[in-house]
N, C-alpha and C positions, 0 to 999 in steps of 0.2 A: 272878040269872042261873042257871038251870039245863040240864041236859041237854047236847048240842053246844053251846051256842052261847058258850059260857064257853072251848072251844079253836078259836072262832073270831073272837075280842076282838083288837083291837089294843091292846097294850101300849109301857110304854115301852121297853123291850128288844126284844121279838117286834110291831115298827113296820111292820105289816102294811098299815096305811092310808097309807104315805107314799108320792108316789106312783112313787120308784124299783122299790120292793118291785111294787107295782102293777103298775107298766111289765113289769119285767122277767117278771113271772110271767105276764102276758099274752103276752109273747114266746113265752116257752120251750114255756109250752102250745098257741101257738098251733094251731088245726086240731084238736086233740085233745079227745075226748068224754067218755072215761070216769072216775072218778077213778083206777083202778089204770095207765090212760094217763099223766095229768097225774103222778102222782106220781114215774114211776117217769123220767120227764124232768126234775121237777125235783130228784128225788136224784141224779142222774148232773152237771148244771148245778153242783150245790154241789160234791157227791164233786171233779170236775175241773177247772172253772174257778176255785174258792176255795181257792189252793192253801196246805196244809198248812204252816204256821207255829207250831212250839211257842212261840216267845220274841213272838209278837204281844201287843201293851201289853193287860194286866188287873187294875191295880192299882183303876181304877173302874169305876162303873155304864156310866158313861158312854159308854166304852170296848166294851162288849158289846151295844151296837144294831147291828138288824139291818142297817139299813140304809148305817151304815156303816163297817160289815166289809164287807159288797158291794163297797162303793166302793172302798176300799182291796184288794180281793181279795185276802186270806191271814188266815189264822187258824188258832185249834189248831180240839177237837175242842170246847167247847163254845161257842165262835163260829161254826163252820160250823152244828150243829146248831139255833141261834138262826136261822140265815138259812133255814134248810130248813123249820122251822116255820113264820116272817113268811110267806116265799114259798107254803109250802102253803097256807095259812088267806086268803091273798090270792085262791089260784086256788076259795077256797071247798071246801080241805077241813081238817079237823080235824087240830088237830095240838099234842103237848105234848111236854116236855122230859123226859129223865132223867140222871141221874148213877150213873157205877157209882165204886167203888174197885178197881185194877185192881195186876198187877203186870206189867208190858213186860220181859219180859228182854231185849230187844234196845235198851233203853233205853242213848244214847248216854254215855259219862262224861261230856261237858260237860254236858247234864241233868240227869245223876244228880247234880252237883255243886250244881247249881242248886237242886235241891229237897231238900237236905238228904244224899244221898251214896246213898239206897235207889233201889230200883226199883219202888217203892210211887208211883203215876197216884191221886193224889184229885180225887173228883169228874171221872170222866172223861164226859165228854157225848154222849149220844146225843141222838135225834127219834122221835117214836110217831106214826105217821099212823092216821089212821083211815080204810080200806079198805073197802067191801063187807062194812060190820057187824062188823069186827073190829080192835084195835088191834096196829098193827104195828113192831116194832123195826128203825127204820133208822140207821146209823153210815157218816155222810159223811164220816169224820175225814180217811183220807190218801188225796190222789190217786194218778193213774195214774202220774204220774211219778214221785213220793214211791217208792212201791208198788215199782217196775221200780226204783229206783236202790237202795232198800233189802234189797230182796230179800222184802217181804211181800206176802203174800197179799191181790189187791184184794176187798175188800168189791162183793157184787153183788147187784142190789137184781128181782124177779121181779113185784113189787105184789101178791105173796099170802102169800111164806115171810117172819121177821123174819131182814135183813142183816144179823148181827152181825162183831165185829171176830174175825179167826181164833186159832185159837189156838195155832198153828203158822205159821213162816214157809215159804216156796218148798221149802227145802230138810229140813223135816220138822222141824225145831226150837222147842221153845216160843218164843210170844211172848208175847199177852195175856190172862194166866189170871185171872177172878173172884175177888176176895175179898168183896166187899160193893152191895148193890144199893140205892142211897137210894131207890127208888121214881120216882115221875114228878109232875109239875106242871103246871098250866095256864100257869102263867109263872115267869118267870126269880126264883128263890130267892136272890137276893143276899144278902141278909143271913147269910139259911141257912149259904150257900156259903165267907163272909167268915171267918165263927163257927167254922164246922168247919176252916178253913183255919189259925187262929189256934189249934186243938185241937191239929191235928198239929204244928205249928211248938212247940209247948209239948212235945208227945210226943217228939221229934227231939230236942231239949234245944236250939234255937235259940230268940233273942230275934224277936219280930217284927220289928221293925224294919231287926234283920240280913236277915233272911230276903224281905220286899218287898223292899229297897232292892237286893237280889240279882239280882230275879227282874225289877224293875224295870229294872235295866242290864246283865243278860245276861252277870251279871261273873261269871267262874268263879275259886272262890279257891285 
């Protein structure tokens, strides 16, 4: 498989062929021609109806289809960005995953407690569309309301510039500054993702098992 048509596969993660993903992206696009139309409907469909959930279950695979995280509507950022992709490459346009490492300083203390006590976002998830010959950075992570109760800056999506997450919140203070960019995927890197999760956890000086079972039941200790 080469060229497009490899970020336009249905996977087990990005279940592009099922036919909710189907349905629904037939919906959202309905009436609409172009792809910088389609897309820019179905970014704004994920950005606000899949509303933003750090503690949604990702201990498995399982857990990270596209199809249903829909269903359940809420997810963090690399669940919404798995739905953004099924749904583009459903309405037929190209679409792949990325991961950055991130630092949130407006990251909650019950979080921070959660993933070990820093303000260190691994693996934080974005979407790459591919537009009118070019690939583009879109970050569906937090909705409008997230956005307006937290006081961040919404993510706003054009279908030519890349959306990124701001780097400042409303009121001029950092939020989500880069430290590391994994690159992008035609599909969902689980093992990758599992591996590097188990790196940091070692780097932290946390046992795995402390650390899932953690993250698992939302327990802050």
């Amino acid at each position: 498989m080469t060229g497009m048509e490899k970020y336009l596969r249905c996977t087990e993660a990005i279940d592009c062929g099922t036919d909710s993903i189907k349905e629904k992206a037939a919906e959202v696009t309905r009436g609409l021609r172009t792809d910088r139309e389609k897309a820019l409907a179905l970014f704004y469909f994920v950005r606000d109806e899949i509303k933003h959930n750090p503690y949604a279950p990702s201990q498995y695979l399982e857990e990270h289809r596209a199809s249903l995280i829909m269903e359940r509507g809420t997810g963090h950022c690399q669940h919404k960005s798995l739905v953004l992709a099924a749904l583009s490459r459903a309405a037929g346009i190209p679409a792949r995953l990325g991961y950055l490492d991130v630092r949130d300083h407006l990251l909650s203390y019950k979080f921070r407690k959660m993933v070990g006590g820093g303000n260190l976002l691994i693996q934080h998830g974005y979407a790459e569309l591919y537009i009118d010959g070019r690939w583009v950075h879109v970050s569906p992570a937090y909705d409008l309301e997230t956005c307006q109760k937290n006081g961040f800056v919404p993510v706003d999506f054009d279908g030519i510039n890349d959306a990124r997450d701001s780097r400042y919140n409303q009121e001029g203070k950092p939020h989500i500054e880069l430290v590391k960019d994994h690159g992008q995927y035609e599909d969902f890197p689980w093992d990758e993702i599992v591996n590097y999760r188990m790196e940091f956890v070692k780097k932290i000086g946390r046992e795995w098992t402390e650390y899932s079972d953690n993250v698992a039941s939302h327990k802050v200790e």
